[in-house]
Each structure stands twice: as structure tokens, then as C-alpha cells.
C-alpha positions as CSV (number, residue, x, y, z in Angstrom):
1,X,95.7,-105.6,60.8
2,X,94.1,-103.4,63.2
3,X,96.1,-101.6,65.9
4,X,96.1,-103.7,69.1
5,X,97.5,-102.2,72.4
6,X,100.2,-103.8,73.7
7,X,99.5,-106.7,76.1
8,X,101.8,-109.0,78.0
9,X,100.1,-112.0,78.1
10,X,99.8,-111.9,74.4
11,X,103.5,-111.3,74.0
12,X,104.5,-113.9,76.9
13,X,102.1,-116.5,74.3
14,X,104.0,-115.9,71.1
15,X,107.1,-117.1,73.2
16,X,105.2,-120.1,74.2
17,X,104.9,-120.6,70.4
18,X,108.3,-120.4,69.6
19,X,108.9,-122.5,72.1
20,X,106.6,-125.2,70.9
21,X,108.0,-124.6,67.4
22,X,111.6,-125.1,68.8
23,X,110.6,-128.5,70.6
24,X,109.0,-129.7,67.4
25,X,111.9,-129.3,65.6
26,X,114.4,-131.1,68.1
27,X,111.6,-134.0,67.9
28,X,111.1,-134.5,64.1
29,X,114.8,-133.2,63.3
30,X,117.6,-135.8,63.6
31,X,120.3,-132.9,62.2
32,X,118.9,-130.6,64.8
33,X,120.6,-133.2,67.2
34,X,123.6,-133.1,65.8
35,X,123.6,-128.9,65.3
36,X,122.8,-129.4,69.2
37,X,125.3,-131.6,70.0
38,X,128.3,-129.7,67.9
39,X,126.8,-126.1,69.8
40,X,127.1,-128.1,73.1
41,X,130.8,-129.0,72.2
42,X,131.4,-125.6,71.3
43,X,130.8,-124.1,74.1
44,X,132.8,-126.7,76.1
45,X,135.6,-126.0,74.6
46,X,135.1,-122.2,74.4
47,X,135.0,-122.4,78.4
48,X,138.1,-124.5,78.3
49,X,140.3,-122.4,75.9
50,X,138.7,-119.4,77.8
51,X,138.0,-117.5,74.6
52,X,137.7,-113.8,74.4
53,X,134.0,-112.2,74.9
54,X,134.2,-111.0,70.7
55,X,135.1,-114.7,69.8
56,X,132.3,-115.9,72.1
57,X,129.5,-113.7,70.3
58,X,131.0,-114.8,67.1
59,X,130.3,-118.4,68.3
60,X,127.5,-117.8,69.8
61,X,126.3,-116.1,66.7
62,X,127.2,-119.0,64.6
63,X,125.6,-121.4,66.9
64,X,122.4,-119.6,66.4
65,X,122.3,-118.8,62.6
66,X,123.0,-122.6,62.0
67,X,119.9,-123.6,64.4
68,X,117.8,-121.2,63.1
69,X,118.7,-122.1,59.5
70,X,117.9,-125.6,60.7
71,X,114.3,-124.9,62.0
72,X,113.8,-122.6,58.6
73,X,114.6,-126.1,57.1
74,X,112.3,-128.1,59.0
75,X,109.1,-125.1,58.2
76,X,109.9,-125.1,54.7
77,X,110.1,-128.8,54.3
78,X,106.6,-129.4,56.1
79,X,104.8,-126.4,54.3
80,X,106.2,-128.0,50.9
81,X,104.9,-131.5,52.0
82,X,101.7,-129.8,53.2
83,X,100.9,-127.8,49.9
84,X,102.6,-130.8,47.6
85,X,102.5,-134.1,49.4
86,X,102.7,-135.9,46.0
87,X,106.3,-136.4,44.7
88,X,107.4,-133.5,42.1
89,X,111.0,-132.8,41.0
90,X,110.4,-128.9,41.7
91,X,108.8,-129.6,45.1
92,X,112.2,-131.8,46.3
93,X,114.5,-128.5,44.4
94,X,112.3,-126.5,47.3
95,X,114.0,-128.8,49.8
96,X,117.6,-129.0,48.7
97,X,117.9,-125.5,48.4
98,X,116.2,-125.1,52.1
99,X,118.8,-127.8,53.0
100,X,121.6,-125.9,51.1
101,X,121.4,-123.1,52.9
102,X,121.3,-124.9,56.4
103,X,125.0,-126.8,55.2
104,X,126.2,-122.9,53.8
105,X,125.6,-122.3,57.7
106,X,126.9,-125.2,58.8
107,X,130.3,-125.1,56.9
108,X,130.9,-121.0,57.9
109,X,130.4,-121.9,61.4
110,X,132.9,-124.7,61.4
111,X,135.2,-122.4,59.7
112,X,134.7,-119.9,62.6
113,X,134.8,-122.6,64.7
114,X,138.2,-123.9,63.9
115,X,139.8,-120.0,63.4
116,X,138.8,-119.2,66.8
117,X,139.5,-122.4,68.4
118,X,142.1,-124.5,66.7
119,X,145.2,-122.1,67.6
120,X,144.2,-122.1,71.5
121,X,143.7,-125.9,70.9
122,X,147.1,-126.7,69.9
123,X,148.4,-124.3,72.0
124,X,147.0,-126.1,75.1
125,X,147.9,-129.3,73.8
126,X,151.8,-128.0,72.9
127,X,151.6,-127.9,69.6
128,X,151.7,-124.8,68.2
């Protein structure tokens, strides 16, 4: 690739991309709602236990590596149905492990989640 100069149109596009990428995904991706919905929680009650600005970034981290593992999901799936739209045992192994690594995600957040959350929780509620 040839050496381009830097323009900012060019670079204001490619977020226009991603953009489109990231709507695609919250159409065709029912888990992407509930990802979504979970992160939207999350926050909520990160504002309500008024957790401290480290255990935010670690939320906010997870919140992002699970929706970005999601949307990894969603590519992989759709270039494996593109290259291999006929059923093959090897082509659905492509998928599970795509979807593996999305619920690996998944389940470390939670954990986070609840180790950053739970003891404020109970706390607030008066049970701890």
C-alpha cells in the first residue's frame, strides 16, 4: 500500500464504517441486545453504588471486550456463511469457537461484574 497523506475526511469515513458495522450488528444480532441491555444495567447500577473511577474502567472495559467479541462473532459468522454457505461440520466448529470466545467474555465480565458490584449491592440493601 502506497503511502497516502493523512486526510480527515478519509479518517472521519472509516468512522462512518464502523459505525455502519456496529448498527448491522445490533440489527442482525439478537445477543448483541442482550450484551446491550446487561452494559445498560451495568452502568445503572455503577452510578447507583457510585463505584470508584478504577472499578468503572474495569467495567467499562468489560462492557466493551464483550461487545466487541460480539461483533467479531457476527464478521466471522457471515464471512463463514459467505465463503461456505453449504452446511459442513468444520464450517459450524468455525462458529462455536467464534461463539466460545464471545461467552469466555461474557462469563469474565459477569465475574467482574459481581466482584465490583455485589458487596456495594448488599451493603446498600443491609446485607452485608
Amino acid at each position: 500500500m502506497p503511502d497516502k497523506p493523512f486526510r480527515f475526511t478519509e479518517r472521519l469515513r472509516s468512522f462512518r464504517y464502523a459505525g455502519q458495522g456496529l448498527l448491522h450488528a445490533f440489527r442482525v444480532t439478537h445477543n448483541f441486545y442482550i450484551h446491550t441491555g446487561m452494559a445498560v444495567l451495568v452502568v445503572a447500577a455503577a452510578l447507583w453504588l457510585q463505584v470508584s473511577a478504577a472499578e468503572a474502567a474495569v467495567l467499562a472495559l468489560c462492557i466493551g471486550a464483550v461487545s466487541a467479541a460480539e461483533v467479531f462473532n457476527t464478521a466471522i459468522e457471515a464471512l463463514v456463511d459467505l465463503l461456505h454457505p453449504e452446511q459442513d461440520p468444520r464450517a459450524g466448529r468455525v462458529k462455536d469457537l467464534a461463539a466460545g470466545a464471545v461467552l469466555i467474555c461474557a462469563v469474565a465480565a459477569a465475574a467482574a461484574g459481581l466482584f465490583i458490584l455485589l458487596p456495594p449491592l448488599l451493603s446498600r440493601l443491609g446485607l452485608a
